[in-house]
N, C-alpha and C positions, 0 to 999 in steps of 0.2 A: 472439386475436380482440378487436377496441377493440370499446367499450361499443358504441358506435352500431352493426357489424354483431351484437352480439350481442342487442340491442335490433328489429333487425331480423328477425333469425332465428325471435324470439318471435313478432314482428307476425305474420311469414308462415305459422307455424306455427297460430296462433289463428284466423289470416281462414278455414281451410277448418273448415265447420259436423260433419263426421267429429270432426273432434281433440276440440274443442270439449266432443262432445258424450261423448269419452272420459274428457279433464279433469273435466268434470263426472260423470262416475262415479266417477273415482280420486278426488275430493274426499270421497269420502265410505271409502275405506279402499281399499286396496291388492286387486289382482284380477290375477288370469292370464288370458294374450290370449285362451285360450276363453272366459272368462267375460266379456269385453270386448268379445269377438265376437258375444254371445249376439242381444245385438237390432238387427244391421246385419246387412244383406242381402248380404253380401258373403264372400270367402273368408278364411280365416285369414292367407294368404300379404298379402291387400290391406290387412287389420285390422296386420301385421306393417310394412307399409311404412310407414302411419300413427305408429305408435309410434315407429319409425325418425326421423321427421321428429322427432316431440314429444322424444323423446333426443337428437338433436343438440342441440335446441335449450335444452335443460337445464330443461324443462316437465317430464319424468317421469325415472326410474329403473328399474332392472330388475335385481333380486335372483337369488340362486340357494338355491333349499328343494328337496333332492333333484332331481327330474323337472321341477319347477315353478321357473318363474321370473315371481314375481309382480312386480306394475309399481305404482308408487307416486309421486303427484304430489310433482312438486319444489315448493316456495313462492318460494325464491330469486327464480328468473326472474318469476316474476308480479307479483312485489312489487317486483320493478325495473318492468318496468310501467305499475305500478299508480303510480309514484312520478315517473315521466314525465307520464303522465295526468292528475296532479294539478297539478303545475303550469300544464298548461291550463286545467284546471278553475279554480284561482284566477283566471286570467289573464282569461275569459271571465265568471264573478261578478263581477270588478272593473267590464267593461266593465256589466253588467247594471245595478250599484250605481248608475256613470253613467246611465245611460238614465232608470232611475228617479228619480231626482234631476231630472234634466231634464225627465220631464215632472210631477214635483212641482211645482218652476219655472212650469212652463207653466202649470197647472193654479190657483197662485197666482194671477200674475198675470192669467188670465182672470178667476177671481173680484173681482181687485179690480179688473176692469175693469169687469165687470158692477154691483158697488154700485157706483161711480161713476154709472154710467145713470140 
């Protein structure tokens, strides 16, 4: 898989508000799909396709403890990401830095317009 579909596979898997809101519970320590299932309205098998997606896409992991197979976020993929993201992020401060500057500019010379008057 090249970086760009696996970059993708992330997007897709983060845009539905379900995963999201799974990653954000495995953020906080590793859980089995009943306990992951606990506060969505939905059935185990649909909590189970969920995880499906976030595993391909190398967002979580899936251990074996006897009976249990507890699920545990991956950081790898996020922090690819997160490392995407950012260079917009500079990209768009940059432009921001411009703007301000400009109308710094502006705001100058309006003043030294007005004492001239």
């Amino acid at each position: 898989m090249t970086p760009i579909e696996s970059l993708s596979n992330t997007f897709s898997a983060l845009a539905d508000p379900t995963n999201r809101e799974i990653l954000s519970r495995l953020a906080s320590g590793e859980a089995s799909v009943t306990e992951l299932a606990e506060p969505f309205d939905m059935s185990l098998p649909a909590i189970s396709k969920h995880l499906k997606v976030l595993e391909r896409a190398g967002l979580i992991s899936r251990g074996r403890d006897a009976q249990r197979r507890p699920c545990r976020i991956e950081a790898q993929k996020l922090a690819e990401a997160n490392g995407w993201l950012e260079e917009y992020r500079k990209f768009w401060e940059g432009q921001f830095q411009r703007l301000d500057d400009l109308l710094d500019e502006m705001k100058a010379e309006a003043d030294s317009k007005s004492k001239t008057r």
